[in-house]
KEVEX-959728 format. One record per residue (C-alpha): residue number from 1; residue in one letter; x, y, z. Coordinates in Angstrom, 3 decimals, decimal comma. Example, Ala and Ser with C-alpha at 12.3 -4.5 7.8 and 13.67 -1.06 7.14 Angstrom:
KEVEX-959728
+-----+------+----------+----------+----------+
|  nr | rest |        u |        v |        w |
+-----+------+----------+----------+----------+
|   1 |    A |   12,300 |   -4,500 |    7,800 |
|   2 |    S |   13,670 |   -1,060 |    7,140 |
+-----+------+----------+----------+----------+
***
This chain:
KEVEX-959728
+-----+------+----------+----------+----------+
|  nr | rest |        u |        v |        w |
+-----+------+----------+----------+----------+
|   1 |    X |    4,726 |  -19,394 |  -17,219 |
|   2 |    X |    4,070 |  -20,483 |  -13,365 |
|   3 |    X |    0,642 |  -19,575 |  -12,250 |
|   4 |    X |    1,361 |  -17,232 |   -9,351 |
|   5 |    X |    0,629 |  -18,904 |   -5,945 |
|   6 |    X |   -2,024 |  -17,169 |   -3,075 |
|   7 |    X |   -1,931 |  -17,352 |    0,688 |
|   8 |    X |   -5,420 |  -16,938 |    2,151 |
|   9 |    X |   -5,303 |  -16,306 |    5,649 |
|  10 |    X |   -8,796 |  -16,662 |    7,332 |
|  11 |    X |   -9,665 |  -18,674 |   10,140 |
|  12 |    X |  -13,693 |  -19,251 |    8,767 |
|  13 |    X |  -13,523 |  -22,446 |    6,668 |
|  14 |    X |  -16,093 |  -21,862 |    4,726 |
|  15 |    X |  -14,518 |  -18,380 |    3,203 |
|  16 |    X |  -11,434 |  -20,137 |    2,628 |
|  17 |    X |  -12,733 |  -22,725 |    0,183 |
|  18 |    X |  -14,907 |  -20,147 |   -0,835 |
|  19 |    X |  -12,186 |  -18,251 |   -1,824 |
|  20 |    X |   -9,904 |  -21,147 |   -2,820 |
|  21 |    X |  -12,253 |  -22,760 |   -5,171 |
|  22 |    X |  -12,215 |  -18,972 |   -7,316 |
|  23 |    X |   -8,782 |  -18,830 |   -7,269 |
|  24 |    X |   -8,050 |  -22,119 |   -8,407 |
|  25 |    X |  -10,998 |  -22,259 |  -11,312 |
|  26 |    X |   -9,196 |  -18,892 |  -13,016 |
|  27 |    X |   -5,358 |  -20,576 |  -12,973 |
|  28 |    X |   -3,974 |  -19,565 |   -9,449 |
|  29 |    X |   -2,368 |  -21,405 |   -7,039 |
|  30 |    X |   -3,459 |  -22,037 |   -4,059 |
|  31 |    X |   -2,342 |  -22,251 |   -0,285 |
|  32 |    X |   -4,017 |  -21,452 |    3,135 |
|  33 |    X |   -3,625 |  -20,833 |    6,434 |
|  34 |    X |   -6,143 |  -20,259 |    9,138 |
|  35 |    X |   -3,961 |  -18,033 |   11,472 |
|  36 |    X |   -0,729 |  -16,321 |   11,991 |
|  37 |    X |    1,191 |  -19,120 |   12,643 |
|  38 |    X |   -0,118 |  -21,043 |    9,466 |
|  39 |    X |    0,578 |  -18,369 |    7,928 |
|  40 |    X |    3,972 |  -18,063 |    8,822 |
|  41 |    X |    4,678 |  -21,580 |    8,138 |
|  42 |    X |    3,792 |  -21,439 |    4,575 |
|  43 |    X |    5,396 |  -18,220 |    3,634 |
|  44 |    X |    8,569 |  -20,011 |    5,376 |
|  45 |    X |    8,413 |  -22,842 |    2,707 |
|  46 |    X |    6,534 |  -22,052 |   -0,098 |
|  47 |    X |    7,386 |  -19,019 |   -2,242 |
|  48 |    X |    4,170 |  -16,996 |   -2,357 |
|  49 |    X |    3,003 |  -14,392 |   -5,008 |
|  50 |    X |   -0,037 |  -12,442 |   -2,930 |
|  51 |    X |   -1,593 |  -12,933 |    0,232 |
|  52 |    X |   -5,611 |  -12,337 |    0,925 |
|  53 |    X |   -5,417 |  -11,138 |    4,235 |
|  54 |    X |   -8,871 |  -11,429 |    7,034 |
|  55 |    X |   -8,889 |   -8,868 |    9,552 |
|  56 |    X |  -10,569 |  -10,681 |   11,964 |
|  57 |    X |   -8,291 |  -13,478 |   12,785 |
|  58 |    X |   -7,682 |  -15,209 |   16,641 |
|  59 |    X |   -4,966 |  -13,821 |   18,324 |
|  60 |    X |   -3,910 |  -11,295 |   16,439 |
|  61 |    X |   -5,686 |   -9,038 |   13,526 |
|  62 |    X |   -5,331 |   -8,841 |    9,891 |
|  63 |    X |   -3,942 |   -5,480 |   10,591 |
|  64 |    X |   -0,947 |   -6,184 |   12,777 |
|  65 |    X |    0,050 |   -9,143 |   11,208 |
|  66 |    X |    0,040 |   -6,663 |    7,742 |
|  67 |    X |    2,527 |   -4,845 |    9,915 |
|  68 |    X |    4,487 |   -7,315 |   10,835 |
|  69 |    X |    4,775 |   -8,247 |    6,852 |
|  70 |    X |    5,394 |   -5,236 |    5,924 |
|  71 |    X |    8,433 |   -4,560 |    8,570 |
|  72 |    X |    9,443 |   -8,222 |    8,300 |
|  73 |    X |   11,288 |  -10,593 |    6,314 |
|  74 |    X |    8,275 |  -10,145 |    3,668 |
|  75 |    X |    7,853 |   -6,761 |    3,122 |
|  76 |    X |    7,831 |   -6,764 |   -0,632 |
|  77 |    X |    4,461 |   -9,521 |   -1,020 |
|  78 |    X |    1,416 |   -7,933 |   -2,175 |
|  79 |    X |   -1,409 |   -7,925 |    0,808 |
|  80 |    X |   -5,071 |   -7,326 |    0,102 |
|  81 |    X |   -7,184 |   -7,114 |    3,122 |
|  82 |    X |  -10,480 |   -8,608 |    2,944 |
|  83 |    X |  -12,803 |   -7,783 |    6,000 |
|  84 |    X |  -16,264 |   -7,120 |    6,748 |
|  85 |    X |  -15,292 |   -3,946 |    8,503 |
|  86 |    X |  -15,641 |   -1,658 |    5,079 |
|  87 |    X |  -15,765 |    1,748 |    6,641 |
|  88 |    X |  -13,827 |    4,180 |    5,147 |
|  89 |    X |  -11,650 |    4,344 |    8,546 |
|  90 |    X |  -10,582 |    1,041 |    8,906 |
|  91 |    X |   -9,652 |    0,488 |    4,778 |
|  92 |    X |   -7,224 |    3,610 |    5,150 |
|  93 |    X |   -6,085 |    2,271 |    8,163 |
|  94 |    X |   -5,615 |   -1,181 |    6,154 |
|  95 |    X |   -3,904 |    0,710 |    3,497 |
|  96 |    X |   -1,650 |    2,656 |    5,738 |
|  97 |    X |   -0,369 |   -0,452 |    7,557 |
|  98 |    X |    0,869 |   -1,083 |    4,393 |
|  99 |    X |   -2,055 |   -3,329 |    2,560 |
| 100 |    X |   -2,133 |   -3,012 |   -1,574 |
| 101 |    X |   -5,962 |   -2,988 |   -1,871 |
| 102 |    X |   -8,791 |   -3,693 |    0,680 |
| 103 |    X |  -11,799 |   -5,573 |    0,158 |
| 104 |    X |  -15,050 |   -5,212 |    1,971 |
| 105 |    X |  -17,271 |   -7,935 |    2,731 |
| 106 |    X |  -19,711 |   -9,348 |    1,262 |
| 107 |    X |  -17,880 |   -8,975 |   -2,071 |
| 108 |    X |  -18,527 |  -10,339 |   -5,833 |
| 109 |    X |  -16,271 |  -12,834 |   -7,313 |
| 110 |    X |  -15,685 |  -10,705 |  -10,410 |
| 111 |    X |  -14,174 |   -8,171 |   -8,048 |
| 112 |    X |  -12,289 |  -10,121 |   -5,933 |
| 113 |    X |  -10,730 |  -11,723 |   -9,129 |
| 114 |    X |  -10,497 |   -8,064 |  -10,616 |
| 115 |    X |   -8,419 |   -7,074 |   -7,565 |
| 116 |    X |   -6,202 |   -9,501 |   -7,638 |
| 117 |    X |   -5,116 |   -9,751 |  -11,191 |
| 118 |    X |   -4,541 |   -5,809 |  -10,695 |
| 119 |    X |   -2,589 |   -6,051 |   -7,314 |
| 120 |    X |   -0,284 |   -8,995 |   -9,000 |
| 121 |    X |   -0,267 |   -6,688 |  -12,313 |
| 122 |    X |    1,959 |   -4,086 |  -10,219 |
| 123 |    X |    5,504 |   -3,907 |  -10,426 |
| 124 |    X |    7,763 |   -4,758 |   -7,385 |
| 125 |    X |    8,352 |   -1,023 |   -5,429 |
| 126 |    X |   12,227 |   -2,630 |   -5,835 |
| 127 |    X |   11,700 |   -2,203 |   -9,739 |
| 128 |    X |    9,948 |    1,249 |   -9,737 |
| 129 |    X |   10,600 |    3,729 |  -12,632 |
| 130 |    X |   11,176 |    7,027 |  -10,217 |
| 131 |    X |   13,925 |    4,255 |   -8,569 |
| 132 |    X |   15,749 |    3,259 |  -12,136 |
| 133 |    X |   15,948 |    7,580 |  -12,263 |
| 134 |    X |   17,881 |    8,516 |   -8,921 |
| 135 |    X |   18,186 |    6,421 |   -5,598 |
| 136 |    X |   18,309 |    9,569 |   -3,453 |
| 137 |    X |   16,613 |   12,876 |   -4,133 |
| 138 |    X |   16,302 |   15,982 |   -1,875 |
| 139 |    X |   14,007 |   18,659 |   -1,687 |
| 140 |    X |   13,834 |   22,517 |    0,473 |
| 141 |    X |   16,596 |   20,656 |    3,245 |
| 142 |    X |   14,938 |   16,841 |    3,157 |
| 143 |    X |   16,282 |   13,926 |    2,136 |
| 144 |    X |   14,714 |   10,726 |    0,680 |
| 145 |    X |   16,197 |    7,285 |    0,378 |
| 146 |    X |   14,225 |    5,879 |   -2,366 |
| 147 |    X |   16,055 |    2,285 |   -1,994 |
| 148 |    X |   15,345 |    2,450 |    1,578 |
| 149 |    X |   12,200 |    4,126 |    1,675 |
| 150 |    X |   13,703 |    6,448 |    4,361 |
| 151 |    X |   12,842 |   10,371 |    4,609 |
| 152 |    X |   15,288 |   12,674 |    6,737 |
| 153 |    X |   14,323 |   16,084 |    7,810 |
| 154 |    X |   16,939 |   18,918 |    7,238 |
| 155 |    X |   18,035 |   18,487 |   11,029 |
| 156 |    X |   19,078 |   14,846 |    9,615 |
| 157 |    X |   16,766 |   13,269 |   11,566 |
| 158 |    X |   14,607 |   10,325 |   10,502 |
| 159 |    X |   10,985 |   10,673 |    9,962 |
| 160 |    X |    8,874 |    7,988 |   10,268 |
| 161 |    X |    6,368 |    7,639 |    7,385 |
| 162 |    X |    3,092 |    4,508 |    6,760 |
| 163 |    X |    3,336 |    3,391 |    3,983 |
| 164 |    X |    0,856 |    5,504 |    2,000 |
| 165 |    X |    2,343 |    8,192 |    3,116 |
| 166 |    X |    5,712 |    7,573 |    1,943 |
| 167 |    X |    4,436 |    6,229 |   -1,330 |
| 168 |    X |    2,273 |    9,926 |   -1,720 |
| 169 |    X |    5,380 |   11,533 |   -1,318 |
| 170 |    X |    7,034 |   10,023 |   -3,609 |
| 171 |    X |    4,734 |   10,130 |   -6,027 |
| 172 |    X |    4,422 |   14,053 |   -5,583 |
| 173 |    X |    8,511 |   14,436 |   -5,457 |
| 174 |    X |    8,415 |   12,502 |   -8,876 |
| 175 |    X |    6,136 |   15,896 |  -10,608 |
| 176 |    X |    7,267 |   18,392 |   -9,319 |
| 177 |    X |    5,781 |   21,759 |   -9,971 |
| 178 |    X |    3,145 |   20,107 |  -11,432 |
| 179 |    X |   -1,079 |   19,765 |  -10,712 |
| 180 |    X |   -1,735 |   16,413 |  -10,116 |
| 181 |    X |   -5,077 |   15,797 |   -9,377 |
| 182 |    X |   -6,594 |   13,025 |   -6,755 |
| 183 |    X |   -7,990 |   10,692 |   -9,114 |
| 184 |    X |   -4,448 |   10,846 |  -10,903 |
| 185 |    X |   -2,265 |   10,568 |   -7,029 |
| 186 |    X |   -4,476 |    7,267 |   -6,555 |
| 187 |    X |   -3,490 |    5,739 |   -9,908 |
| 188 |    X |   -0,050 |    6,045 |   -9,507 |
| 189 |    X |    0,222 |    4,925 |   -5,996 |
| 190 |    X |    0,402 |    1,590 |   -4,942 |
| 191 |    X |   -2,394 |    2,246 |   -2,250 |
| 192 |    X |   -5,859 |    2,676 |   -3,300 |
| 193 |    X |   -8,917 |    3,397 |   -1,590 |
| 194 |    X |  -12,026 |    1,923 |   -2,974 |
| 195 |    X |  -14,987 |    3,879 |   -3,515 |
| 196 |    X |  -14,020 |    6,869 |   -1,551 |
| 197 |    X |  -10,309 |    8,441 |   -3,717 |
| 198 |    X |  -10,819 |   12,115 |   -2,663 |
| 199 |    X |  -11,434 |   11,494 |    0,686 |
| 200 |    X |   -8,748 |    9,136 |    1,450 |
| 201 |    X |   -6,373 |   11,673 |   -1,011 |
| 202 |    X |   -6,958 |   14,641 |    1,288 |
| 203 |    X |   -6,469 |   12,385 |    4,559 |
| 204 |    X |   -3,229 |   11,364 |    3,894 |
| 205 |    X |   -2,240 |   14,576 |    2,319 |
| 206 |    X |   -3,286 |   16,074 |    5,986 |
| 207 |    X |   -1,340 |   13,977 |    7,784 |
| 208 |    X |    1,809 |   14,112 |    5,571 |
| 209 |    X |    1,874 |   17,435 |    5,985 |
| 210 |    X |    2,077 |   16,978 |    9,580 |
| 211 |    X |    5,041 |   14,952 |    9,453 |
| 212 |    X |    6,614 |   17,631 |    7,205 |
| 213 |    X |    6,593 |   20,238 |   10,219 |
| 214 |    X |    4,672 |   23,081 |   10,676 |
| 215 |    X |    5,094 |   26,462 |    8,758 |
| 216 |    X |    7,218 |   24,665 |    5,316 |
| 217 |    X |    4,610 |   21,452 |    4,446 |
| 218 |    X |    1,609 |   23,900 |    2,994 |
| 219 |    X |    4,549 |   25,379 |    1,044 |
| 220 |    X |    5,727 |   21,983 |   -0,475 |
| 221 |    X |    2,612 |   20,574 |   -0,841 |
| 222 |    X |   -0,048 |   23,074 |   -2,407 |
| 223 |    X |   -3,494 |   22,837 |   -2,234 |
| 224 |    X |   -4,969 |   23,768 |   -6,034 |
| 225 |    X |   -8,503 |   24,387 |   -5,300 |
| 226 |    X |  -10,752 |   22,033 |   -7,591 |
| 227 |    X |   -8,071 |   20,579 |   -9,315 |
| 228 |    X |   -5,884 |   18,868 |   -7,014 |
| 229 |    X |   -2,195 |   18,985 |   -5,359 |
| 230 |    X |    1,006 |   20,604 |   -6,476 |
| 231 |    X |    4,599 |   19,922 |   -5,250 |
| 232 |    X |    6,151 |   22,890 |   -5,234 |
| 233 |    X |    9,785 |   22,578 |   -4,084 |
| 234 |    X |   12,919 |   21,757 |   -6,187 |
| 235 |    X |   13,489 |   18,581 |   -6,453 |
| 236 |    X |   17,131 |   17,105 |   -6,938 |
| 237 |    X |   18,028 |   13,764 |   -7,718 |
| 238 |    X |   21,399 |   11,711 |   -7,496 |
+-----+------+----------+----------+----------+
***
């Protein structure tokens, strides 16, 4: 089997051979860049398996070039941010942009190494289970594209989701009717939140809810007091 091959993008040398000499002693590939445009260069011509991601790069941050990833041409390569901006703020906003895991500097080898094998551990959102079930499934008047990762409000119009949120959502749409409690939302989703679940749970719940409208989202997503959330519309799939 091919050892899986990692992009570091991080423009202090130091932290990239730092980070390249772990990788490479437990089996992993190696490539880096120490900006955007390295970066882009390598994903053009090498085929990469994750990328560790700084924040604070020249030019432009960690957290618009997860962006552009994410809405570009390699949307479906695992990104874990590694900064040493670890308040709770800036890793949801990480996650959000689209990022698989955040790490906070100054961080232990074990857990970097941890992270990673977990991130790369993940299947492909192409190759989901709730995906294999139904590509399209609708719920009180909305719509979701599960292929496309598109949600469209009973009006028909398109509602713009981060990526968190969509993957809550579809998480939720997947039990229906049932508890599910925060601990349980962050295992199944893509998107975790180190160190602070509940919190970062209840944010993203918030703002979904938003993007819902105004008197139905309570409705389809239920607050269970000490246990969790419930979805509580019908779901149908096709």
């Amino acid at each position: 089997m091919t050892a899986p091959s990692i992009l570091v993008v991080d423009d202090d040398p130091g932290m990239r051979v730092l980070l390249s000499n772990l990788l490479r002693r437990s089996g992993f590939h190696v490539v880096t860049a120490a900006d955007r445009e390295e970066m882009v260069e390598m994903l053009e011509v090498r085929s990469i398996s994750l990328i560790l991601l700084d924040v604070m790069l020249p030019g432009r941050s960690g957290f618009d070039i997860c962006r552009e990833i994410r809405e570009g041409g390699w949307g479906d390569i695992p990104v874990i941010i590694i900064s040493a901006r670890g308040e709770e703020a800036d890793q949801v906003a990480g996650l959000e942009l689209g990022a698989d895991d955040y790490i906070a500097k100054p961080f232990g080898h074990s857990e970097v190494l941890a992270r990673v094998r977990a991130v790369l551990r993940r299947p492909p959102l192409a190759d989901s289970g709730r995906k294999a079930k139904a590509s399209v499934v609708r719920f009180a008047g909305w719509t979701m594209d599960l292929r496309r990762r598109e949600l469209f409000a009973p009006s028909g119009a398109a509602v713009t989701l981060s990526a968190a949120e969509y993957d809550l959502l579809a998480n939720l749409v997947d039990h229906p009717q049932q508890i599910i409690a925060r601990d349980r939302l962050l295992e199944l989703s893509r998107f975790r939140l180190p160190g602070s679940s509940d919190r970062s749970i209840d944010v993203l719940v918030s703002r979904l809810r938003g993007k819902l409208g105004d008197g139905s989202a309570p409705d389809l997503i239920r607050t269970v007091r000490g246990l969790g959330y419930m979805f509580a519309a019908e779901v149908e799939r096709s």
